[in-house]
C-alpha positions in Angstrom: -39.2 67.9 -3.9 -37.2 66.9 -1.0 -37.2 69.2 2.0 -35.2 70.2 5.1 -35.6 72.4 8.2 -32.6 74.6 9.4 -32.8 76.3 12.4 -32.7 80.2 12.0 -33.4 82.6 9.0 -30.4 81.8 6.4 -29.7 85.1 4.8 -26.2 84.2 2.7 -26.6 83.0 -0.9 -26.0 79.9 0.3 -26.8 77.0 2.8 -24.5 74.4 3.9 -26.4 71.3 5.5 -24.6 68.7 7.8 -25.4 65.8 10.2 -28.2 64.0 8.8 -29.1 66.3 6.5 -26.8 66.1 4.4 -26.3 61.8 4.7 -30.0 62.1 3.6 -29.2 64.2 0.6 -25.4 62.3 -0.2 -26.5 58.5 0.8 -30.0 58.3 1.0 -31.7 60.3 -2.0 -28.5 60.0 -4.1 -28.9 63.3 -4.6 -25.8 65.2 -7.2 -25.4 68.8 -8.2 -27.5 70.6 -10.1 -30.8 68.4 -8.6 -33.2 71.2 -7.1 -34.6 70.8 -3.1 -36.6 73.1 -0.3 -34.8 74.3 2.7 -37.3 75.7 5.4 -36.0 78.0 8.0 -38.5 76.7 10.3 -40.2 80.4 10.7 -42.8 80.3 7.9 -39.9 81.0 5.1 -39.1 78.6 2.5 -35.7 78.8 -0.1 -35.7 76.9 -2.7 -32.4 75.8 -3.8 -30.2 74.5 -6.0 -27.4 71.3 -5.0 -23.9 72.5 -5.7 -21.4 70.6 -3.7 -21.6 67.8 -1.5 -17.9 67.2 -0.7 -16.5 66.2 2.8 -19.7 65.0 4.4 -21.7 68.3 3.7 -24.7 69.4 0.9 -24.0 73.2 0.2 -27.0 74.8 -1.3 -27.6 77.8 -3.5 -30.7 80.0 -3.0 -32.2 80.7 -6.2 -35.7 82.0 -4.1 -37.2 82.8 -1.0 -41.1 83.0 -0.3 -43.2 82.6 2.6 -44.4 78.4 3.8 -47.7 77.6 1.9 -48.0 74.6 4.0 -48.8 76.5 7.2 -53.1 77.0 8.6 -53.9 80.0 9.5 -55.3 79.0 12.8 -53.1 77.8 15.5 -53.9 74.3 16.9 -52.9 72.7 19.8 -53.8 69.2 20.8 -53.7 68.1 24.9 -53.2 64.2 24.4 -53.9 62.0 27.4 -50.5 59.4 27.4 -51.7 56.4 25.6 -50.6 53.0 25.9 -47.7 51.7 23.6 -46.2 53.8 20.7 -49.8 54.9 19.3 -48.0 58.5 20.5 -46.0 58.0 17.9 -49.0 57.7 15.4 -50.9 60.8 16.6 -48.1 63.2 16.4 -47.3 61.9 13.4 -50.9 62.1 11.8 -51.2 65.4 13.7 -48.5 67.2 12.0 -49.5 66.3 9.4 -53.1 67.8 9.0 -52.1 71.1 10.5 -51.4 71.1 14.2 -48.8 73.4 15.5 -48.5 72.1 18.9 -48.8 69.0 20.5 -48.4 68.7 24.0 -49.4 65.2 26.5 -50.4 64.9 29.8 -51.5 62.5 32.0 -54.9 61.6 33.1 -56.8 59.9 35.9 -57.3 57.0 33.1 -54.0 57.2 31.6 -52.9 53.7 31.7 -49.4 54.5 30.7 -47.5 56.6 33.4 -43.6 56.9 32.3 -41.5 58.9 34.1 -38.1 60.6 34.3 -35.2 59.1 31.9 -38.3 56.9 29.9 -40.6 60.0 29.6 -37.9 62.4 28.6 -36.8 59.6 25.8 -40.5 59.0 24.6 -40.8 63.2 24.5 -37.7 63.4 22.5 -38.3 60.7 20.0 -41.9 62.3 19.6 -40.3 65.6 18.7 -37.9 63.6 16.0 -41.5 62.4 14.8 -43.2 66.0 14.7 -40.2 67.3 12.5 -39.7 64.5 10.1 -43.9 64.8 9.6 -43.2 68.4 8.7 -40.4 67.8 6.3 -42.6 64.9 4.5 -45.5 67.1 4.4 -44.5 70.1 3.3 -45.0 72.2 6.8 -43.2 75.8 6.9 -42.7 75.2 11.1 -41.5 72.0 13.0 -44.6 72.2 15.3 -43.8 71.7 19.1 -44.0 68.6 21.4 -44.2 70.2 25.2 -43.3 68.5 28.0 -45.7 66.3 30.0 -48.1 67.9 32.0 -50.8 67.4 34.7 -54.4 67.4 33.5 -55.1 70.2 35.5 -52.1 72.5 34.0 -53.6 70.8 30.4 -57.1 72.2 31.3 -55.5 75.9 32.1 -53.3 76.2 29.3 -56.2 75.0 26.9 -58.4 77.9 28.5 -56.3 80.2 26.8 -57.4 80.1 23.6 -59.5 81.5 21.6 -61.6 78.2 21.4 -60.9 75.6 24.0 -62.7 72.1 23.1 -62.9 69.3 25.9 -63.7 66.2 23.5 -65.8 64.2 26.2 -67.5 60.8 25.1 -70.8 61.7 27.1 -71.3 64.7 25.9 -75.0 65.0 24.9 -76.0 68.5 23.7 -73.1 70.2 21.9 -71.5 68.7 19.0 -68.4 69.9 17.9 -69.7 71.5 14.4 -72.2 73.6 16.0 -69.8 74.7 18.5 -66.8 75.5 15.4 -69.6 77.1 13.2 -71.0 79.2 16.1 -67.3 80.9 16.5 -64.9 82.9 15.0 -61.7 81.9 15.8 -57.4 81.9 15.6 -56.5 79.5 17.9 -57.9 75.9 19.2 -57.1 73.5 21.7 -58.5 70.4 21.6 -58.4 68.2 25.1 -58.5 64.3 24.3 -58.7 61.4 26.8 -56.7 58.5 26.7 -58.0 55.0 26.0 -60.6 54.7 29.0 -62.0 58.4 28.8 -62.3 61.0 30.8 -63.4 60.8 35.0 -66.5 62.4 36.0 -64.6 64.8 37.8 -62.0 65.4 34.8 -65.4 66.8 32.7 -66.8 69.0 35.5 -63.3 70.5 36.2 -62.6 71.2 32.2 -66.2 72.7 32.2 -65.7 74.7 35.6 -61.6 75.8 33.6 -63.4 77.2 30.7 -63.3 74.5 28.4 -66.6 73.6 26.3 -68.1 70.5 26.4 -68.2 68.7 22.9 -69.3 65.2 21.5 -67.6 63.9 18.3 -71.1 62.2 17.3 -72.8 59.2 18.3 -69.4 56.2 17.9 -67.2 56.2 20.4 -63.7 56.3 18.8 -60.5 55.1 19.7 -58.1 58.0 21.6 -56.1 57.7 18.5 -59.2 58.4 16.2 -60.5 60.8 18.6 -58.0 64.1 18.1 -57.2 63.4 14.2 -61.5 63.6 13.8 -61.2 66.6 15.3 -58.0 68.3 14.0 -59.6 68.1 10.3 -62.7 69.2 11.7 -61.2 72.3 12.8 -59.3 73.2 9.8 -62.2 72.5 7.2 -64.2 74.8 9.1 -61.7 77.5 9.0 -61.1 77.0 5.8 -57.5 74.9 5.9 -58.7 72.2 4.0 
């Protein structure tokens, strides 16, 4: 069933969709009255609806029901993404959305090959968050997860430390692997620090480890930075029962 985000809790009988929206709904899907479609309010609510109208550029909706998101986890995952190179960005949010993260936020590393800035970050950030919200209308999300703004590694490593398990996915890890660190823990929220294509520095480990992160290997292949944080999403949200 088709589905669209609105911003704010619709409390009316009805919802009136606009923009692109509602060319989606008029010239895209073909959509015509009567046809039934999902509205999320982007809160964890979704109203399922009936088309009525779609006169003068708009798709006017009534609500037949309201119940909460059944696409949402119940842990809250964030993933610190090293900038890759080229549009594999686009790929990872993407992918990332879609098994369950609810925040997605890049920095740059001492490794990070690909160093935009200003007007070219900004654009790359926005188009990312296009990406995030069209994943969570294709997969049935009940919240547009967030794209933050780029950060250092250092502000990465502190704003992982605040959750409840912060995981610093590091190639040459040797003792801990990430399922005996998930099924040692009870947990809400994740954060789950990835390097970009050439890996974390020796001094980017030692610093995560000294910020509170733990140290944990994603088994014996070394996979690709775009491999890497969907491996580990999934992990996370078998183990906590999301999948």
């Amino acid at each position: 069933m088709p589905r669209f985000f609105v911003d704010g809790a619709c409390d009316g009988d009805t919802i009136e969709l606009t923009g692109d929206d509602a060319h989606h709904i008029t010239r895209v899907l073909r959509m015509k009255p009567g046809e039934a479609l999902t509205v999320c309010d982007g809160a964890g609510t979704d109203y399922h609806c009936t088309l009525t109208d779609t006169a003068g550029g708009t798709a006017v909706c009534r609500v037949d029901a309201r119940e909460a998101s059944r696409g949402e986890p119940n842990v809250f995952v964030t993933l610190y993404m090293a900038l890759p190179k080229g549009d594999k960005m686009d790929f990872i949010v993407q992918k990332a959305v879609e098994l369950g993260a609810c925040r997605v936020v890049p920095y740059v590393g001492a490794r990070s090959v690909s160093r935009p800035d200003g007007k070219a970050l900004q654009k790359k950030i926005e188009r990312w968050r296009k990406i995030a919200r069209e994943a969570a209308q294709q997969c049935g999300r009940g919240r547009v997860p967030e794209v933050g703004e780029c950060v250092s590694f250092a502000e990465a490593v502190r704003m992982a430390s605040e959750s409840d398990l912060p995981l610093f996915l590091y190639e040459s890890e040797q003792e801990n692997s990430l399922r005996a660190v998930l099924t040692a823990h009870s947990f809400a929220s994740a954060a789950l620090m990835v390097g970009p294509e050439g890996g974390f520095a020796d001094e980017e480990a030692r610093d995560a480890v000294q910020g509170g992160l733990a140290s944990v290997s994603l088994g014996p292949r070394i996979l690709r930075c775009e491999t890497a944080p969907l491996a580990a999403i999934t992990a996370v949200l078998y183990e906590s029962g999301n999948l």
